[in-house]
C-alpha positions in Angstrom: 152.7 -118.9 20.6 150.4 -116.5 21.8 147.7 -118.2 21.8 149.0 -120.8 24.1 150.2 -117.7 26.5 146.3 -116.5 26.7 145.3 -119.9 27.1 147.8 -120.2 30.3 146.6 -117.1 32.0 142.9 -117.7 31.0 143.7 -121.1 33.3 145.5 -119.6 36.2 142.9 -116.9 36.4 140.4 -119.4 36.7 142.2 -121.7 39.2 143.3 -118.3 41.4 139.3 -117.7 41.5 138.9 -121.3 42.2 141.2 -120.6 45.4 139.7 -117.4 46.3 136.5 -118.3 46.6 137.2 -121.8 48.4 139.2 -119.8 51.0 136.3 -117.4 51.7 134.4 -120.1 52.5 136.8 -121.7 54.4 137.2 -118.7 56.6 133.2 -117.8 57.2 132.8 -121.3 58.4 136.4 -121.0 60.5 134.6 -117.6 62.0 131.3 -119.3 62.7 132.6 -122.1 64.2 135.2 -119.8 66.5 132.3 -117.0 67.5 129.2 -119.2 66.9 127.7 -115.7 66.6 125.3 -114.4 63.6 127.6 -113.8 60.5 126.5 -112.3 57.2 126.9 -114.9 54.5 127.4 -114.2 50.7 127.9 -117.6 49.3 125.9 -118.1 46.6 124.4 -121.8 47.0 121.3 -122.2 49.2 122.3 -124.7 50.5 125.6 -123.5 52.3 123.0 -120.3 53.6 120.8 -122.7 55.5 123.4 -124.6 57.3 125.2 -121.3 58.5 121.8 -120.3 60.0 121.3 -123.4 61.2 124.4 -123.2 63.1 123.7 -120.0 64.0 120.3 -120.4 65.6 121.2 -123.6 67.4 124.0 -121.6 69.4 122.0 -118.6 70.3 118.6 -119.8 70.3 115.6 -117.1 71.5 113.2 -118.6 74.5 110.0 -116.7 75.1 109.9 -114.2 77.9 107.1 -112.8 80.0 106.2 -110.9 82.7 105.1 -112.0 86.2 101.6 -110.8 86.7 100.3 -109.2 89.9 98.4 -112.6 90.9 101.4 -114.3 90.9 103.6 -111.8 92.7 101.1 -112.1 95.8 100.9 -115.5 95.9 104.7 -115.9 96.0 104.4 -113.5 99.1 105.8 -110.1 97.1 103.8 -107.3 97.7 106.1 -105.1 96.0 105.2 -102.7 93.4 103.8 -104.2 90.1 106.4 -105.7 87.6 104.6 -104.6 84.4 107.1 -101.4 84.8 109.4 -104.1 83.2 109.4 -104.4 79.3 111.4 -107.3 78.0 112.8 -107.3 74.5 114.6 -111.1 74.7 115.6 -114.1 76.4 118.3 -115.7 75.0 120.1 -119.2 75.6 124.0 -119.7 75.2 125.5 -122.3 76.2 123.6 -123.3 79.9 123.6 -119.2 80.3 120.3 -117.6 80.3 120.2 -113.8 79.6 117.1 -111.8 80.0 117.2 -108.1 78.2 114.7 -105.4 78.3 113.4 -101.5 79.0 110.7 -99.8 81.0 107.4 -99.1 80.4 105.9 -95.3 80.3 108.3 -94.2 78.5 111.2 -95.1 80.7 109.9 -93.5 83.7 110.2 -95.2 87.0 108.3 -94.5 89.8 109.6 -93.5 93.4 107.9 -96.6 95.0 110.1 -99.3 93.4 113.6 -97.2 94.7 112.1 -97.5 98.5 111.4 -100.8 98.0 115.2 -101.7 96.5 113.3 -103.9 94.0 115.8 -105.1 91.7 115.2 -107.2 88.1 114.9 -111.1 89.4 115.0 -113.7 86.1 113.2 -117.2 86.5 113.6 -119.9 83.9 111.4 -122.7 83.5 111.2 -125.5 81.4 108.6 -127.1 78.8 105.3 -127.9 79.6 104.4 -131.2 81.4 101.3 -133.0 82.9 100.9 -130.9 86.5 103.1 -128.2 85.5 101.5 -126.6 82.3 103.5 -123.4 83.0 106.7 -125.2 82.9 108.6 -126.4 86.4 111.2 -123.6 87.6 114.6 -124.8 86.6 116.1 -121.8 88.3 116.3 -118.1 89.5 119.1 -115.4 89.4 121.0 -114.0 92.5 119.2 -111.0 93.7 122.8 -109.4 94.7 123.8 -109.7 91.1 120.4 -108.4 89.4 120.0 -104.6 87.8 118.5 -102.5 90.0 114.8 -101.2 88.5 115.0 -97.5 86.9 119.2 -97.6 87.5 118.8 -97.5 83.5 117.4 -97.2 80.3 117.8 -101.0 79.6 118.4 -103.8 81.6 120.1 -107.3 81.9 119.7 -109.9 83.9 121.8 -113.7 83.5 121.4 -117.1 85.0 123.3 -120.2 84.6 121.3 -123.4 84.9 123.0 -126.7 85.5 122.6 -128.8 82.8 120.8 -131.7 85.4 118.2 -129.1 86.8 116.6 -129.5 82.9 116.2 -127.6 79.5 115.3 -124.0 79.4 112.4 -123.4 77.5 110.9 -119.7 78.4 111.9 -117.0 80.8 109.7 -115.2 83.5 110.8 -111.8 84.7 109.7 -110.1 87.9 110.8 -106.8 89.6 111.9 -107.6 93.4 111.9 -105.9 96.5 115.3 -106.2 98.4 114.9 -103.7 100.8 118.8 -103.8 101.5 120.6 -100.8 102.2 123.5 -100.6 99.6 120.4 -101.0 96.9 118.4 -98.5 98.1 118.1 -97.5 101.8 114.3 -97.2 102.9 112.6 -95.1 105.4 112.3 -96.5 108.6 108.8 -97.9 109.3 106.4 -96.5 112.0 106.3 -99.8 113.3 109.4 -102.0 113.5 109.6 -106.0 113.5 112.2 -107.3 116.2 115.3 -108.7 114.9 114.6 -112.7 114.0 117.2 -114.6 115.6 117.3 -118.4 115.7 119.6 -121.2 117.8 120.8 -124.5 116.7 118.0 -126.7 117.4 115.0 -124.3 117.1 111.8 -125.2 116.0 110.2 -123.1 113.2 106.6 -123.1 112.5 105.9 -125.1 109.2 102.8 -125.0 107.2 101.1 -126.6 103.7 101.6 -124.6 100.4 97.8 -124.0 99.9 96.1 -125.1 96.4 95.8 -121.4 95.3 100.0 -120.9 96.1 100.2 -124.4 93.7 98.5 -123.3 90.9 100.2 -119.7 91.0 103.7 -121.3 91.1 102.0 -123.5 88.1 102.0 -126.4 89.7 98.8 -128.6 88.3 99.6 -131.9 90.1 97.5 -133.0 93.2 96.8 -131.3 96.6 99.7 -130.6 99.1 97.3 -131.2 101.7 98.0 -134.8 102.1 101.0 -133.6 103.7 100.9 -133.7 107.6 104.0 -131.6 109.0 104.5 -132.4 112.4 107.9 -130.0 113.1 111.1 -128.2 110.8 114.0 -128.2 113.0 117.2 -125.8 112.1 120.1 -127.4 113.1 123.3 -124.9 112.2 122.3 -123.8 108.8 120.4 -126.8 107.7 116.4 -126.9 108.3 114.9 -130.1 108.0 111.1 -130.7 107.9 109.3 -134.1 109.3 105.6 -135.8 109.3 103.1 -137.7 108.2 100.1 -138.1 105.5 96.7 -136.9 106.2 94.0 -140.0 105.9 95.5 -142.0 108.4 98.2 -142.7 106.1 96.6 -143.4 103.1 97.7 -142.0 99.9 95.7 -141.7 96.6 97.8 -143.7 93.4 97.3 -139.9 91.8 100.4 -138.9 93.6 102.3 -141.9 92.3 101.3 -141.4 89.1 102.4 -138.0 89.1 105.8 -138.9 90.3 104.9 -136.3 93.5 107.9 -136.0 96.2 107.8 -133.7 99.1 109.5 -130.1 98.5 110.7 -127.7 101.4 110.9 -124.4 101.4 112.6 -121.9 103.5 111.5 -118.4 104.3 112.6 -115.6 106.0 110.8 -113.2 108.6 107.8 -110.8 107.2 108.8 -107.7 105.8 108.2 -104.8 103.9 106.5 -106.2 100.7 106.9 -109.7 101.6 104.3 -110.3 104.5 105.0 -113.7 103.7 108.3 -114.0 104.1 111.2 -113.6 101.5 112.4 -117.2 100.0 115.5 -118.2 101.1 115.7 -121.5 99.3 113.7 -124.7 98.1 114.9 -128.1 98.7 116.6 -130.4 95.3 113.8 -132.7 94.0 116.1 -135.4 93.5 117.1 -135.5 97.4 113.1 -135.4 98.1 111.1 -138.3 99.7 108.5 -139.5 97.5 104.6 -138.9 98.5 104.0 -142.8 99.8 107.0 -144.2 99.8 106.6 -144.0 104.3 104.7 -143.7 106.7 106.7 -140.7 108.1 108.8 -138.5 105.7 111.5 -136.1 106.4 113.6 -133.7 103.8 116.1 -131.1 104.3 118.2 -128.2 102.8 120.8 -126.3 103.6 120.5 -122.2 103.7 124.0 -120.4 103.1 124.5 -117.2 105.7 124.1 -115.2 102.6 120.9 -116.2 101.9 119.2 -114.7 105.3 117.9 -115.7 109.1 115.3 -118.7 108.8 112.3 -118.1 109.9 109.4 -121.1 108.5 108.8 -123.7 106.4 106.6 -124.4 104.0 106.5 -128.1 102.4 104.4 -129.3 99.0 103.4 -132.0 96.9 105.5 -131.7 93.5 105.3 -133.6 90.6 108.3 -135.0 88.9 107.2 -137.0 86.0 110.6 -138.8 85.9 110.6 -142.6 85.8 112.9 -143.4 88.5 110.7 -142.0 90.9 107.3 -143.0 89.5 107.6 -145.8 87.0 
């Protein structure tokens, strides 16, 4: 008799562990599944190990993050103070969210110069390389009202979302700003002064060609923009469109149509401090862009919200797209 009462408890031990351990697993996969964050795992098989990781790393993946050089800064039109004050630590993707972390360089200290100029943390993601664009073509760039100002902390943060038709994130650029706006940090006034910019509905704004040098600084590989022939950009309300024509009496070279190249707008504002060029105000969607040939005239617009700024000129380029519905 008493050996068949060991025998039952010897049984319901082992099918109460049987039970235990099933429902810790259970739960650590309910937990993963519920936070898709990084969650300490004790099972024993290997097996279960590498597909909690795997979960865990496809939900929070890590892009690689840089800093913009000084090269690149000027050719974009910022004259600012340099961004290698910035020191990022990680870039990392959840969901179509990027974030952008980081500290500052000498120790923390932050110079004087970057509080006059208001620069503020600005996070750029691009995607993978591709044939004209071996830095990767910009998929977006955070809102300069909602970025950390520089030296307002020991760390900063900086997020973007990027819509899931713009492309797939695959690296991060980060770049400190000027935003010389008053509720950032208020700057002396200069010795000299610019007159207020103001524009009407139908004004003409001087356009121009995004130079070779400005191409392969934004890392854009694919052929010259200089086959492009503005002839006027036109704001109408808040809307600037851009019109011309090709250079060679029309003809274009099959290079542009094998790089899938349409013609991109860009929008600037009025020169300022640290941008002699003009701040950008906004570039125009590559899927609503004429392709390079396709006319003999082309024409492309955008529309700049009042948030954005007072247009001021246009600058239009020769962008590759490498997508089969525009260049087969």
């Amino acid at each position: 008799m008493r050996s068949i009462s060991l025998a039952a408890v010897a049984a319901a031990t082992a099918i109460g562990t049987l039970l235990v351990a099933g429902c810790g697993i259970a739960s650590r996969q309910a937990s993963l599944d519920a936070h898709s964050t990084p969650v300490r795992v004790t099972a024993r098989t290997g097996h279960a190990s590498e597909t909690s990781r795997a979960v865990v790393a496809a939900s929070t993946p890590q892009l690689p993050i840089s800093v913009e050089s000084d090269r690149q800064m000027k050719a974009a039109g910022n004259d600012g103070p340099s961004s290698s004050i910035l020191l990022p630590t990680s870039c990392k993707l959840t969901g179509r969210t990027v974030t952008a972390e980081g500290t500052y360089a000498n120790d923390g200290f932050v110079p004087n110069v970057y509080d006059r100029y208001g620069d503020v943390v600005v996070l750029y993601v691009r995607a993978g390389a591709s044939p004209g664009y071996p830095a990767g073509m910009q998929l977006g760039v955070s809102d300069v009202r909602e970025s950390p100002v520089v030296g307002s902390g020991a760390r900063w943060h900086v997020s973007l979302t990027v819509p899931p038709s713009a492309g797939i994130p695959a690296r991060c650029v980060v770049a400190a700003q000027p935003t010389h706006d008053g509720q950032f940090a208020p700057a002396p006034a200069p010795a000299t002064s610019t007159p207020t910019t103001t524009v009407s509905p139908g004004e003409q704004l001087p356009i121009s060609v995004e130079s070779d040098r400005q191409m392969k600084a934004a890392g854009n590989d694919g052929p010259s923009s200089s086959i492009l022939l503005p002839t006027s950009c036109k704001l109408t309300g808040r809307t600037v469109t851009a019109e011309g024509t090709y250079a060679n009496d029309g003809f274009v070279p099959n290079v542009y149509d094998r790089y899938g190249d349409v013609v991109v707008l860009y929008v600037r504002a009025g020169a300022s401090p640290g941008y002699p060029a003009g701040m950008q105000l906004g570039v125009s969607d590559v899927r609503e862009s004429p392709v390079v040939g396709s006319g003999a005239r082309w024409h492309v617009s955008l529309t700049v919200p009042p948030s954005a700024g007072i247009p001021a000129r246009c600058v239009v380029a020769a962008q590759p797209t490498h997508d089969g519905q525009f260049a087969p």
